[in-house]
C-alpha positions as a Python dict, from the first residue, in 0.01 Angstrom:
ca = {
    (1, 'X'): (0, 0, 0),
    (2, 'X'): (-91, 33, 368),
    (3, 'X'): (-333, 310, 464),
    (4, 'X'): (-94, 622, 665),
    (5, 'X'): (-202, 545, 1053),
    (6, 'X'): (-211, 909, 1081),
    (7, 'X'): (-553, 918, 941),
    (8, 'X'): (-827, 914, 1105),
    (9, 'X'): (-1066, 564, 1069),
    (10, 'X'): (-1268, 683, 789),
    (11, 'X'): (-997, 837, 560),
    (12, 'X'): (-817, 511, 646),
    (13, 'X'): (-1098, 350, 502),
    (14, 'X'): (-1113, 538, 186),
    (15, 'X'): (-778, 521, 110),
    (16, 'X'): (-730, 104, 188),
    (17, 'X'): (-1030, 73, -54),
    (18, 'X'): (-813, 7, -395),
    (19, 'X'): (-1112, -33, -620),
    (20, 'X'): (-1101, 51, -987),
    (21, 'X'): (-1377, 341, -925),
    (22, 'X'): (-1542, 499, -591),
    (23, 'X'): (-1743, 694, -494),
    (24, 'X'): (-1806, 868, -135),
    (25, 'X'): (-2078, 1112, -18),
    (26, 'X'): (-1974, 1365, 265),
    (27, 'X'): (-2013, 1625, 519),
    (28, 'X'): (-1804, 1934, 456),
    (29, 'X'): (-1476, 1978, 594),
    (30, 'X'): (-1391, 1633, 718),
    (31, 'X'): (-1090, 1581, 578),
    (32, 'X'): (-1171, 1362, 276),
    (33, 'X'): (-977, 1561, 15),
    (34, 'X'): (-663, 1584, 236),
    (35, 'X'): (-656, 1206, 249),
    (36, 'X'): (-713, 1197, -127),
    (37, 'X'): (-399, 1386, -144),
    (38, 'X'): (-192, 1191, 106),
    (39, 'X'): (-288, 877, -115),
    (40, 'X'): (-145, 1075, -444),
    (41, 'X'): (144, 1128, -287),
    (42, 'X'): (235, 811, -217),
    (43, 'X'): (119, 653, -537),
    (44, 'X'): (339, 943, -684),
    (45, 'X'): (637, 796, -522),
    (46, 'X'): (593, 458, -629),
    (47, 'X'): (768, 285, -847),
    (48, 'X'): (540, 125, -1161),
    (49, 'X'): (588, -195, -974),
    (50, 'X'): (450, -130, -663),
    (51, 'X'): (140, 115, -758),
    (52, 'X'): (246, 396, -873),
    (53, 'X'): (150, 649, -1111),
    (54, 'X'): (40, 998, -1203),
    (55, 'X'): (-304, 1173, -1033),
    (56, 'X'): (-498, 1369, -1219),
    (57, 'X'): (-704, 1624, -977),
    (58, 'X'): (-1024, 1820, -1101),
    (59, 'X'): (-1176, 2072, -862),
    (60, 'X'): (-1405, 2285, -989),
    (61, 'X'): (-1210, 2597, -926),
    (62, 'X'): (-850, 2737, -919),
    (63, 'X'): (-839, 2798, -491),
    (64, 'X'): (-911, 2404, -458),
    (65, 'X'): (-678, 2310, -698),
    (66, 'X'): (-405, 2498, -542),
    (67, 'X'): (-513, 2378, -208),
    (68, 'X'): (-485, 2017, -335),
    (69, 'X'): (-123, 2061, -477),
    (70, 'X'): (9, 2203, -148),
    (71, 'X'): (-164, 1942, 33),
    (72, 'X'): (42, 1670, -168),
    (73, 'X'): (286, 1901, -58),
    (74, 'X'): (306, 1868, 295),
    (75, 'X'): (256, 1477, 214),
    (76, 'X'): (548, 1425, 51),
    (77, 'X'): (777, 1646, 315),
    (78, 'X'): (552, 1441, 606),
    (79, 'X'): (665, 1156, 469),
    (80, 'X'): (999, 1256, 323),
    (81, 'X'): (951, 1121, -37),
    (82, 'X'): (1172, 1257, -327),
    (83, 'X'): (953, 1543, -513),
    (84, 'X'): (999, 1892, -583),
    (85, 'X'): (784, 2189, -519),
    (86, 'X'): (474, 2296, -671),
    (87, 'X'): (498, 2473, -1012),
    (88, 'X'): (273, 2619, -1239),
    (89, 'X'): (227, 2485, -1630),
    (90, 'X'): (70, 2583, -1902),
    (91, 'X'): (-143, 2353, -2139),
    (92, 'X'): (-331, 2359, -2442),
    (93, 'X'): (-719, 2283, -2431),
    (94, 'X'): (-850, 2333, -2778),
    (95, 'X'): (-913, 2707, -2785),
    (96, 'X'): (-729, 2807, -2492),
    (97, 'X'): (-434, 2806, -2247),
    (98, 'X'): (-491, 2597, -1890),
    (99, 'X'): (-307, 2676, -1599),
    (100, 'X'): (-234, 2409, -1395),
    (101, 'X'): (-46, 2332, -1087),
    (102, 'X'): (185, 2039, -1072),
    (103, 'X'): (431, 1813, -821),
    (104, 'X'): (686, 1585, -979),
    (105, 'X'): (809, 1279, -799),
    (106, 'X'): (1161, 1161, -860),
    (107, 'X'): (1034, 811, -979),
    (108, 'X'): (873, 1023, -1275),
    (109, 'X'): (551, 1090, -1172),
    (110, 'X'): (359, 1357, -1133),
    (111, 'X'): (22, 1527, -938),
    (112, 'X'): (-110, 1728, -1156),
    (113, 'X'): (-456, 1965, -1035),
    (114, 'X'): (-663, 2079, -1371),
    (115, 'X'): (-991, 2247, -1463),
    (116, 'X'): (-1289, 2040, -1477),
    (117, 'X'): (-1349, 2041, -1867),
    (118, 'X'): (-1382, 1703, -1954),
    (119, 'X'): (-1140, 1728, -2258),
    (120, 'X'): (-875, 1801, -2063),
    (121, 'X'): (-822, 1400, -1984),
    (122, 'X'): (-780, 1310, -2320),
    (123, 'X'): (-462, 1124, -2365),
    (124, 'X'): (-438, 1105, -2019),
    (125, 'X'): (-288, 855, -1818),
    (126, 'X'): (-337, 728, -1489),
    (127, 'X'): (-551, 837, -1162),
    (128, 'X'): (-869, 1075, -1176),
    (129, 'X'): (-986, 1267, -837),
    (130, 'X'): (-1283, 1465, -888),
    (131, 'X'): (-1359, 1668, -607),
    (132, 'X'): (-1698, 1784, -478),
    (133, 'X'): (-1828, 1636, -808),
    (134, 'X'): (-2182, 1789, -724),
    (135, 'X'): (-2065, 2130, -815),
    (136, 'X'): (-1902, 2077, -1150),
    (137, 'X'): (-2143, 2209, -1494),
    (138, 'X'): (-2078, 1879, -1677),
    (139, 'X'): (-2026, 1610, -1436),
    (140, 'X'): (-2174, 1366, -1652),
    (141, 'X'): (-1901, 1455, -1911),
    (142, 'X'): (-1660, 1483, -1685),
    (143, 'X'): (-1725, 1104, -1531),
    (144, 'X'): (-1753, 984, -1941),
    (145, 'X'): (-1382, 1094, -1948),
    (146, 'X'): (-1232, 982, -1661),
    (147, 'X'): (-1335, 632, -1716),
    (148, 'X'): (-1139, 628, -2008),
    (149, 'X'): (-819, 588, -1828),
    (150, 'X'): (-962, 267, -1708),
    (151, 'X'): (-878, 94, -2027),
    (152, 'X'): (-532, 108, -1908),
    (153, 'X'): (-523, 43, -1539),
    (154, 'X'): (-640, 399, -1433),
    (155, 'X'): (-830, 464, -1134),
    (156, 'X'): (-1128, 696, -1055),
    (157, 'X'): (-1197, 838, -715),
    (158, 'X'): (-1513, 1107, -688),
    (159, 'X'): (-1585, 1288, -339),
    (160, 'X'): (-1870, 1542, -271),
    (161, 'X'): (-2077, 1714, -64),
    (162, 'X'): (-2432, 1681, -220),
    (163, 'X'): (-2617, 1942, -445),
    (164, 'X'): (-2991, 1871, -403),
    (165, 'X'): (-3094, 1547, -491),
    (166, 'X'): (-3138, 1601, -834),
    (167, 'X'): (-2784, 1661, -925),
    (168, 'X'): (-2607, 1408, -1098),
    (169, 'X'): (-2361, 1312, -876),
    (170, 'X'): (-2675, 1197, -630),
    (171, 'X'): (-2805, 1003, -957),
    (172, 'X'): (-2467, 820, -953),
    (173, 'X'): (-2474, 738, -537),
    (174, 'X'): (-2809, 620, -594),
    (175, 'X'): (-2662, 410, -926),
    (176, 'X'): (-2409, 255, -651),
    (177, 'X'): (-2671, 161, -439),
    (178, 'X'): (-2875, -17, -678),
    (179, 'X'): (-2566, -176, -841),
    (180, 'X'): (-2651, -32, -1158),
    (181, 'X'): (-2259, 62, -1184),
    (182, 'X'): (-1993, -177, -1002),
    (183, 'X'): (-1856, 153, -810),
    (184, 'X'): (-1752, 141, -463),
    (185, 'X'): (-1971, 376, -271),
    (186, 'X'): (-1876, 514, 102),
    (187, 'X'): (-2078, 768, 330),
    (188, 'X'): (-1947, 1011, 554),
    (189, 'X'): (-2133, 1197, 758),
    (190, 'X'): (-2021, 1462, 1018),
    (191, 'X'): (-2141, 1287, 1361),
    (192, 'X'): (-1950, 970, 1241),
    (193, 'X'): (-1640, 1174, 1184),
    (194, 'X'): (-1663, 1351, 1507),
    (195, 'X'): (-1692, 1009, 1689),
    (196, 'X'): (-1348, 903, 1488),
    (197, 'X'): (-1151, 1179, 1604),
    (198, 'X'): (-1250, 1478, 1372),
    (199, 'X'): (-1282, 1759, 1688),
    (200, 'X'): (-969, 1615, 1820),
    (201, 'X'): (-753, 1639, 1501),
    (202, 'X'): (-867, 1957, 1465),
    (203, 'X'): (-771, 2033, 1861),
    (204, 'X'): (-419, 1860, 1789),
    (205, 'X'): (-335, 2087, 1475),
    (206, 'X'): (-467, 2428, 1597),
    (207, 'X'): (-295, 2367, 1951),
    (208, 'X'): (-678, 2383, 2127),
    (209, 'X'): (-778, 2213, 2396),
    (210, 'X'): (-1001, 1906, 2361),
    (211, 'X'): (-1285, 1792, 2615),
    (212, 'X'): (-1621, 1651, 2547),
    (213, 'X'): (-1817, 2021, 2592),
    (214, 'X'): (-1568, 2160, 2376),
    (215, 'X'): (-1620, 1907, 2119),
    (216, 'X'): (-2051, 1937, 2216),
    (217, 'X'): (-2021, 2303, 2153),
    (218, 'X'): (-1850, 2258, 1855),
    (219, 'X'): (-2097, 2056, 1680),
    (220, 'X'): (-2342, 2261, 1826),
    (221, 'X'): (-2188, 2551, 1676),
    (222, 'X'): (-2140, 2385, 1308),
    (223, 'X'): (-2462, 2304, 1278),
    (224, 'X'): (-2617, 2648, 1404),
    (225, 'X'): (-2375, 2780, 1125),
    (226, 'X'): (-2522, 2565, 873),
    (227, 'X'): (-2885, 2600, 1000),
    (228, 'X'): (-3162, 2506, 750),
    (229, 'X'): (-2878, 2348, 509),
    (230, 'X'): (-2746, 2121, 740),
    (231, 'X'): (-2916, 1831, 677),
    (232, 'X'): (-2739, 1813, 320),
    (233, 'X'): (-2426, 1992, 396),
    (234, 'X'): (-2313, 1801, 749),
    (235, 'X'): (-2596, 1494, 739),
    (236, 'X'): (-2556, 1419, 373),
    (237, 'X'): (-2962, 1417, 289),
    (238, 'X'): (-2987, 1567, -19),
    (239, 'X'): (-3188, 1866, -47),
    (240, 'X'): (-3562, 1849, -197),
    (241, 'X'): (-3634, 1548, -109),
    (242, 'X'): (-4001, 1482, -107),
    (243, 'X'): (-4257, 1368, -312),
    (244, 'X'): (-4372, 1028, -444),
    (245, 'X'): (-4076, 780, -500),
    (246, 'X'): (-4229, 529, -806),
    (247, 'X'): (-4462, 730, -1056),
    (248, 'X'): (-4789, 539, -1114),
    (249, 'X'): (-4672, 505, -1444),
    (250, 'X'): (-4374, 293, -1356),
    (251, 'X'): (-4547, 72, -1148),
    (252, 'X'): (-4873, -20, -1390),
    (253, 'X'): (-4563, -66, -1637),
    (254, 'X'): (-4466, -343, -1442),
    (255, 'X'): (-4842, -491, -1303),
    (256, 'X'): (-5029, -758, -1479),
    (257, 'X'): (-5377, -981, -1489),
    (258, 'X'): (-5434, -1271, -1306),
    (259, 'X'): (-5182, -1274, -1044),
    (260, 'X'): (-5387, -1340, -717),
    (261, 'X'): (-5369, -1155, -389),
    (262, 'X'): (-5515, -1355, -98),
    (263, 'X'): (-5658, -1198, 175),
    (264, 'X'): (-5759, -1309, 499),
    (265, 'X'): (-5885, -1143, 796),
    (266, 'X'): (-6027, -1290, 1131),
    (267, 'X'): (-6267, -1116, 1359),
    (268, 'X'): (-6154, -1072, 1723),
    (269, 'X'): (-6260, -1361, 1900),
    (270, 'X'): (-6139, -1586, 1654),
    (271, 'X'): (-5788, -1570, 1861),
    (272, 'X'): (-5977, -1742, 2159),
    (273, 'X'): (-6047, -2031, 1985),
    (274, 'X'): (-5915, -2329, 2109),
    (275, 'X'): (-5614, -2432, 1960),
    (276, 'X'): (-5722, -2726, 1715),
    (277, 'X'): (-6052, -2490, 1634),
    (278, 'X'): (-5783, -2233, 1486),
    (279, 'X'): (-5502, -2466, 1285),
    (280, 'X'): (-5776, -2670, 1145),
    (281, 'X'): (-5985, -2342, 1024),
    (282, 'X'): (-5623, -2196, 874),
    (283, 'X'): (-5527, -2519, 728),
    (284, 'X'): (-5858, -2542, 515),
    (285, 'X'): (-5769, -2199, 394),
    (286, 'X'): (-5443, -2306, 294),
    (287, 'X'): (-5552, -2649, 127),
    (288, 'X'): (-5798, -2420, -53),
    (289, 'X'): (-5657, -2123, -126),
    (290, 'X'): (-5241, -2161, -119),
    (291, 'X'): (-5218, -2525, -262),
    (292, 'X'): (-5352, -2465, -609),
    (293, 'X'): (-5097, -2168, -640),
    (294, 'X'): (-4800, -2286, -508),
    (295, 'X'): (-4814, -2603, -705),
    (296, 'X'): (-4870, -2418, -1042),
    (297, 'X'): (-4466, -2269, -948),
    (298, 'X'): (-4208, -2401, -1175),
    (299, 'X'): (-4008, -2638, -1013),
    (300, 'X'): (-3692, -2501, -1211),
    (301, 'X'): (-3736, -2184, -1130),
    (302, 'X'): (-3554, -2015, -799),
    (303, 'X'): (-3805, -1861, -510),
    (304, 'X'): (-3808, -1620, -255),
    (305, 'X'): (-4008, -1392, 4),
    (306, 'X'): (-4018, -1131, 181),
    (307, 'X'): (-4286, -1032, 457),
    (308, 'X'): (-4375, -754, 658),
    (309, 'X'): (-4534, -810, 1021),
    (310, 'X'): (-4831, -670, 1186),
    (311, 'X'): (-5066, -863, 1423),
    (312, 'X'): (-5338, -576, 1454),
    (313, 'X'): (-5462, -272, 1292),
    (314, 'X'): (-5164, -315, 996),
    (315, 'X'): (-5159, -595, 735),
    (316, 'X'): (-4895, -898, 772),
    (317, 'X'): (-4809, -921, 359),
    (318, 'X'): (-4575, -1217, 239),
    (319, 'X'): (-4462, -1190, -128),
    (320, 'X'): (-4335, -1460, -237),
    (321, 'X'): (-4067, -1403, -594),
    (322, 'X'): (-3996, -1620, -907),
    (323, 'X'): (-3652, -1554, -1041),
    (324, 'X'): (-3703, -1664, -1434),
    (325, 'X'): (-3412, -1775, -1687),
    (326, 'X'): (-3374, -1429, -1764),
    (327, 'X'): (-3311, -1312, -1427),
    (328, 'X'): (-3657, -1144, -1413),
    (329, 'X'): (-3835, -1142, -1092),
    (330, 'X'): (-4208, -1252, -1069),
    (331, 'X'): (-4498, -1223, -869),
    (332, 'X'): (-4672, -1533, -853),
    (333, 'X'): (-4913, -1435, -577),
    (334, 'X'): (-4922, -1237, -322),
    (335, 'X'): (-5077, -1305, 64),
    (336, 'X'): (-5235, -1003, 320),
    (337, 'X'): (-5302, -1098, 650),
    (338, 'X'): (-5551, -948, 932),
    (339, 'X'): (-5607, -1038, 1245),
    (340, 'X'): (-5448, -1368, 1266),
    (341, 'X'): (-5285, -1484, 1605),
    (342, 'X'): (-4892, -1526, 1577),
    (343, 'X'): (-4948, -1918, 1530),
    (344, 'X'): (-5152, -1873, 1304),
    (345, 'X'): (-4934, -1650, 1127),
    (346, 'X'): (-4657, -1885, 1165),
    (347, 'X'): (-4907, -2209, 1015),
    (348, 'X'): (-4945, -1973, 731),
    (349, 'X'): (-4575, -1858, 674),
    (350, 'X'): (-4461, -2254, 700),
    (351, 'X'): (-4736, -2352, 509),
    (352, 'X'): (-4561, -2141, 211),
    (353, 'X'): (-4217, -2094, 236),
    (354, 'X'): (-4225, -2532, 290),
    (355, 'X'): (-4383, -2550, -109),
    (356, 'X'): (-4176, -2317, -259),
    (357, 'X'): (-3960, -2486, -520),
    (358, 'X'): (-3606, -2412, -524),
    (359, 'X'): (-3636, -2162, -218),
    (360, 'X'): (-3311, -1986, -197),
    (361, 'X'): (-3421, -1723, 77),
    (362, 'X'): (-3649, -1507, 281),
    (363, 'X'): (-3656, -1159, 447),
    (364, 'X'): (-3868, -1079, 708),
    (365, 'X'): (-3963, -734, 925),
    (366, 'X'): (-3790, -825, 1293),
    (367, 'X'): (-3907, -556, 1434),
    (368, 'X'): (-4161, -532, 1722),
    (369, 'X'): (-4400, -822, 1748),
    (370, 'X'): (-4218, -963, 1400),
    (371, 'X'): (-3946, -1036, 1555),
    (372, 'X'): (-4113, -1398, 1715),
    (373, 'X'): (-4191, -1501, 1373),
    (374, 'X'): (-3875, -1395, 1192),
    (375, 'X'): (-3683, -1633, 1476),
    (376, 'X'): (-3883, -1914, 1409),
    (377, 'X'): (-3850, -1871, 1038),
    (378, 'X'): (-3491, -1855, 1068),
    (379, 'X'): (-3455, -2153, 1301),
    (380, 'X'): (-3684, -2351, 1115),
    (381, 'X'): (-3532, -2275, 774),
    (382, 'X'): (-3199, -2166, 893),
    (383, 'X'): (-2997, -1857, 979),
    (384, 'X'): (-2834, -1862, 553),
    (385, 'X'): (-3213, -1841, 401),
    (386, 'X'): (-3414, -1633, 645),
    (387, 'X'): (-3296, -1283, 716),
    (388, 'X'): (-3415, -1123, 1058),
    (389, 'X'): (-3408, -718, 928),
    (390, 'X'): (-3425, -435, 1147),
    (391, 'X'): (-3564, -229, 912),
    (392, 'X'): (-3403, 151, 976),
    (393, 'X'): (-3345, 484, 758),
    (394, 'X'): (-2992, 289, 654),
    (395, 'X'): (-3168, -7, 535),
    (396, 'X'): (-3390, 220, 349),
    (397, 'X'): (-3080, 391, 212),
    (398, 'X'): (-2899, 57, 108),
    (399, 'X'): (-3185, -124, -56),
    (400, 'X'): (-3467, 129, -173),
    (401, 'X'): (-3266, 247, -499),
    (402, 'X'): (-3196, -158, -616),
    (403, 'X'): (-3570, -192, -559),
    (404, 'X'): (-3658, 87, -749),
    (405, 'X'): (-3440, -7, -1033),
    (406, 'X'): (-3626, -333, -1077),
    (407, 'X'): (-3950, -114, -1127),
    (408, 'X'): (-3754, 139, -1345),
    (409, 'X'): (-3621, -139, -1565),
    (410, 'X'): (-3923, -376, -1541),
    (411, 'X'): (-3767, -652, -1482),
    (412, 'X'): (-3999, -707, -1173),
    (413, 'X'): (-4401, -807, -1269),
    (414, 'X'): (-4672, -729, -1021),
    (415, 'X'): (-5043, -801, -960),
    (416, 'X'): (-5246, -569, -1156),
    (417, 'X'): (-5433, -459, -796),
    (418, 'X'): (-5576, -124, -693),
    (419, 'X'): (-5465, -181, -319),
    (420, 'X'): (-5098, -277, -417),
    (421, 'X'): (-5057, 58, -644),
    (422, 'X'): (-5132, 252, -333),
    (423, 'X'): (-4895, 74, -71),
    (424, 'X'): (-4635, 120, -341),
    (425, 'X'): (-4767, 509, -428),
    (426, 'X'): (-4698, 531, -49),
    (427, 'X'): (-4313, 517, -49),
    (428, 'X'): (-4204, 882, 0),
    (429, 'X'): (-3860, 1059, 42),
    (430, 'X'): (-3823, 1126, 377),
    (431, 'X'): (-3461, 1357, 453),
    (432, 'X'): (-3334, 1176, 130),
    (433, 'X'): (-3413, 800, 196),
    (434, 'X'): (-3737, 633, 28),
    (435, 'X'): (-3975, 473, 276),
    (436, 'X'): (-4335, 477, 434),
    (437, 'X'): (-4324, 731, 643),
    (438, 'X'): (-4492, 636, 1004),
    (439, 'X'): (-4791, 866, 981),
    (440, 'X'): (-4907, 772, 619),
    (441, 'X'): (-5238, 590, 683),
    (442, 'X'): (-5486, 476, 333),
    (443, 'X'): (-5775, 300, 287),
    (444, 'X'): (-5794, -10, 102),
    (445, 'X'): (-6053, -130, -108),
    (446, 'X'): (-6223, -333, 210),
    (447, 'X'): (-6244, -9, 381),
    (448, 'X'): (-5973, -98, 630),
    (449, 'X'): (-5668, 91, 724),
    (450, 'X'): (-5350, -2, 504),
    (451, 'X'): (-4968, 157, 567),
    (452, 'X'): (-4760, 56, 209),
    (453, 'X'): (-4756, -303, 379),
    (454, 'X'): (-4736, -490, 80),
    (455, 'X'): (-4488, -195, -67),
    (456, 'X'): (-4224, -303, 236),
    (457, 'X'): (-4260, -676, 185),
    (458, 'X'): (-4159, -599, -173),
    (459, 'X'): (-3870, -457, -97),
    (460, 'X'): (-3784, -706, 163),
    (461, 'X'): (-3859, -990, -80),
    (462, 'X'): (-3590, -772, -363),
    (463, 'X'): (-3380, -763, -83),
    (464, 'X'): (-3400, -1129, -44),
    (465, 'X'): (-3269, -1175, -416),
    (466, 'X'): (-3040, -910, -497),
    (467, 'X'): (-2883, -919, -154),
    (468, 'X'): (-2866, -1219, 59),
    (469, 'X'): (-2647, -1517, -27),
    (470, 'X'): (-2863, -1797, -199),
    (471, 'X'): (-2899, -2141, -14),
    (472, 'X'): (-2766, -2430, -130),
    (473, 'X'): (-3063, -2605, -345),
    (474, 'X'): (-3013, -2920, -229),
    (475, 'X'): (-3206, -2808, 28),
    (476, 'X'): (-3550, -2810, -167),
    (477, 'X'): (-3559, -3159, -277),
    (478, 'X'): (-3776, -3274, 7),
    (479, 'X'): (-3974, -2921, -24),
    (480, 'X'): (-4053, -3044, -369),
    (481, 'X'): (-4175, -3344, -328),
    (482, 'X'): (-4398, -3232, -41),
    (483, 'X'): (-4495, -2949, -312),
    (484, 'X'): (-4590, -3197, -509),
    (485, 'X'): (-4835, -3367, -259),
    (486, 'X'): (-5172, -3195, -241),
    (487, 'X'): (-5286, -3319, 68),
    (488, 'X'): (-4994, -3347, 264),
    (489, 'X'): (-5124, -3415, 626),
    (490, 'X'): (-4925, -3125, 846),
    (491, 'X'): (-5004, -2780, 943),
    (492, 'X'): (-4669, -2646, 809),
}
C-alpha cells in the first residue's frame, strides 16, 4: 500500500513502515496522529486481500478519540472511499457501558476509537493505535493487550510525546534501542518536521502566507510558548534526565579477577626519538606485555574492539571483546595509552587487532586527531571490519541503551579495576542521551587525569558486535597463524 504523497516526508515514513509493531517518539503537533488516521482509512477500505482490516484507536481521553474518528473522516471523503459517517456505540466493559465512536467501510470494516482500559481489546481483532502512550495510567497493560492481536496478523502502532523519562513508554523507546523488543522505533522531532514542510502545511491549510521569517518566528514563537518544557515537548529529551547512567552495583555485577589492564605512558621527549629508537622500544612492550595475552584467546571464539583516541592529556583505550558460545561478551584484557606518538599508536593498534583470532570487527573514535588512525585501521583491515564513528548525541542515543543492556543482563564481564568503575560511573544523562559529558574530569589511580575513556571504548567495542556486519572469517586464517607465532619479526 503506497504511502498518500500528500504527506509530508516523515508521516510518509511512518506510514510505508508496515512492521508488525512500532513505535515513534515526537514533538507535539506534527501531524503524526493525522497520518495514523489517513493509514486507517485506507486499510479500512481494503479488501482482506490487499491489507485490510479493522483499527482499533486508544487515546487516553474522549476529545482525542473524537478527533481521531473525524480525522478518518476527512480521509475517506479526501480520498473518496465507500464509508459512512461517524456514529456513536455503546459497549460492554465488565462493569460498565463504553462509548465509542466508530466509521464503517463498505468492504466491512470498521475504525473504531475506545478508552484506554486494556480489557477493552479482548476478542479483538485487527490494528491497535495507541496514541500519546506516555499519558495513559496502565500503559504497560495496555501494550500486554494489544499484542495479543498479533497472534492473528494484527498490527500495533504507539505514538507519543514523552512523559519524563521514567514513564514507561520511554522504558519501551529505550527497549527499541537496545533491541530488547524487535519493535520498529522512529523519532520525530520538531526542527526535522519544520525542515519537511511542517510551517508550510500549516501556511497551505490556514490560507497564511509562508516565508522563511515567518516560518523563524514561528518556531521562535513555539518554543517561547513551551519555555522550560521544550526540550521534552518539541526536542523529544525526556524530562529528568540526570544522574549516573550504570549503578555501581551493576557494573561490579559484571567485573571479575585477573583480567589485565595494560598501561603505558611515555614522557614527552620520548616522541623525538628517532624513529627505530621508538618502534623497537614499543615492540618490546608488545612482545612482553600483548603476546602472552593475545595468544591465551581461543582460537574458536569470535573477537572484536573498540578504541577511543587521545594523543595528550586523555587516555587512548582499546578493548578488545570475546564473543563466547553463549553469545556472552568478554573482556580478555584491556589496553590504556599515554603519551604515545600516532605511530606508535598505530604499531600498537596493528600489533593487536593482527592476533586476534577470528576478528570480525572494530570501532574506533574518528573524531579529531582519531580520525588518522581510524583511516589506517580501516584501510589496513578494510572498510567491512573497521568502523570510522563520529561519535555525536545520536550515536549516543542509538547505541548507549544496547550497551547498557549488556551490563543490565550481564552478559558482558569486565576487569575487576578501580579506574574502569569510574570511567564507566562517568556516563551521565545529558538532555536524555547517556554519555561523558565534556567537562567531567577524574583522577585515576596514577594520579593522572582520566575522562570515562575506557567507558567510550566499551561502548564502541558493543557497538562493534551488536551493530556492525561481521567479516567474513576467512579472513583470520593468516591472523591465526601469525597469532600463533611468538616472535613474529614485524612491528604490526
Amino acid at each position: 500500500m503506497m504511502a498518500p504523497t500528500v504527506l509530508l516526508p516523515y508521516q510518509q515514513d511512518w506510514i510505508a513502515d508496515r512492521a508488525a509493531v512500532k513505535v515513534c517518539e515526537k514533538s507535539r503537533r506534527v501531524g503524526l496522529s493525522w497520518a495514523e488516521a489517513a493509514d486507517a482509512a485506507l486499510t479500512g477500505a481494503a479488501d482482506r486481500s490487499a491489507g485490510g482490516d479493522d483499527t482499533w484507536y486508544i487515546g487516553y481521553n474522549q476529545d482525542m478519540a473524537k478527533e481521531f474518528i473525524r480525522d478518518v473522516g476527512f480521509w475517506a471523503k479526501h480520498y473518496q472511499l465507500a464509508a459512512g459517517e461517524m456514529e456513536e456505540e455503546v459497549i460492554k466493559d465488565e462493569d460498565k457501558d463504553i462509548l465509542t465512536f466508530v466509521i464503517k467501510f463498505a468492504s466491512g470494516f470498521r475504525v473504531t476509537a475506545l478508552s484506554s482500559r486494556p480489557s477493552n481489546l479482548r476478542g479483538k481483532q485487527g490494528r491497535v493505535v495507541i496514541d500519546e502512550a506516555a499519558f495513559h495510567d496502565d500503559l504497560q497493560g495496555l501494550i500486554k493487550a494489544a499484542m495479543a492481536l498479533l497472534m492473528w496478523g494484527g498490527k500495533v502502532r504507539i505514538v507519543s510525546t514523552h512523559d519524563g523519562d521514567a514513564n514507561p513508554f520511554n522504558e519501551l523507546v529505550l527497549d527499541c534501542r537496545a533491541k530488547k523488543v524487535p519493535y520498529s522505533l522512529h523519532r520525530i522531532e520538531f526542527k526535522a518536521a519544520v525542515a519537511q514542510g511542517l510551517f508550510k502545511r500549516i501556511c497551505l491549510s490556514t490560507g497564511r502566507e509562508w516565508t522563511p521569517e515567518a516560518e523563524a518566528a514561528w518556531v521562535a514563537e513555539m518554543y517561547a510558548f513551551y519555555g522550560d518544557h521544550a526540550a521534552e515537548e518539541l526536542d523529544v529529551i525526556p524530562s529528568s534526565g540526570s544522574g549516573a547512567y550504570l549503578t555501581r552495583a551493576q557494573i561490579e555485577a559484571c567485573m571479575a579477577e585477573g583480567i589485565p589492564v595494560l598501561r603505558l605512558a611515555q614522557p614527552d621527549g620520548f616522541s623525538l626519538l628517532a624513529a627505530h629508537l621508538r618502534e623497537g622500544e614499543i615492540k618490546d612492550w608488545c612482545d612482553e606485555k600483548l603476546l602472552p595475552l593475545l595468544l591465551r584467546l581461543d582460537p574458536e571464539q569470535d573477537h572484536f574492539f573498540g578504541e577511543d583516541f587521545a594523543r595528550s592529556g586523555d587516555l587512548t583505550a582499546i578493548w578488545p571483546l570475546a564473543q563466547t558460545q553463549a553469545l556472552g561478551l568478554v573482556t580478555p584484557f584491556v589496553v590504556e595509552l599515554r603519551n604515545i606518538p600516532f605511530e606508535q599508536q598505530k604499531q600498537i593498534l596493528f600489533y593487536l587487532v593482527r592476533r586476534l583470532p577470528r576478528f570480525r570487527a572494530g570501532a574506533m573514535d574518528a573524531r579529531g586527531n582519531g580520525q588518522y588512525l581510524a583511516e589506517v585501521a580501516m584501510q589496513e583491515f578494510g572498510a567491512s571490519r573497521i568502523a570510522q564513528v563520529m561519535l555525536s548525541t545520536e550515536w549516543y542515543r542509538d547505541n548507549m541503551p544496547q550497551f547498557k543492556a549488556a551490563i543490565e543482563d550481564r552478559t558482558l564481564q569486565l576487569p575487576k579495576d578501580a579506574d574502569v568503575l569510574a570511567d564507566l560511573r562517568a556516563i551521565r544523562m545529558e538532555k536524555g542521551v547517556a554519555k561523558v559529558p565534556d567537562s567531567t574530569r577524574g583522577r585515576g589511580s596514577d594520579g593522572r587525569d582520566r575522562h570515562g575513556d575506557t567507558a567510550i571504548a566499551l561502548a564502541l567495542a558493543t557497538h562493534a558486535v551488536f551493530e556492525m556486519e561481521p567479516a567474513p572469517i576467512e579472513f583470520q586464517a593468516l591472523g591465526q597463524i601469525r597469532a600463533s607465532a611468538q616472535y613474529a619479526d614485524y612491528l604490526g
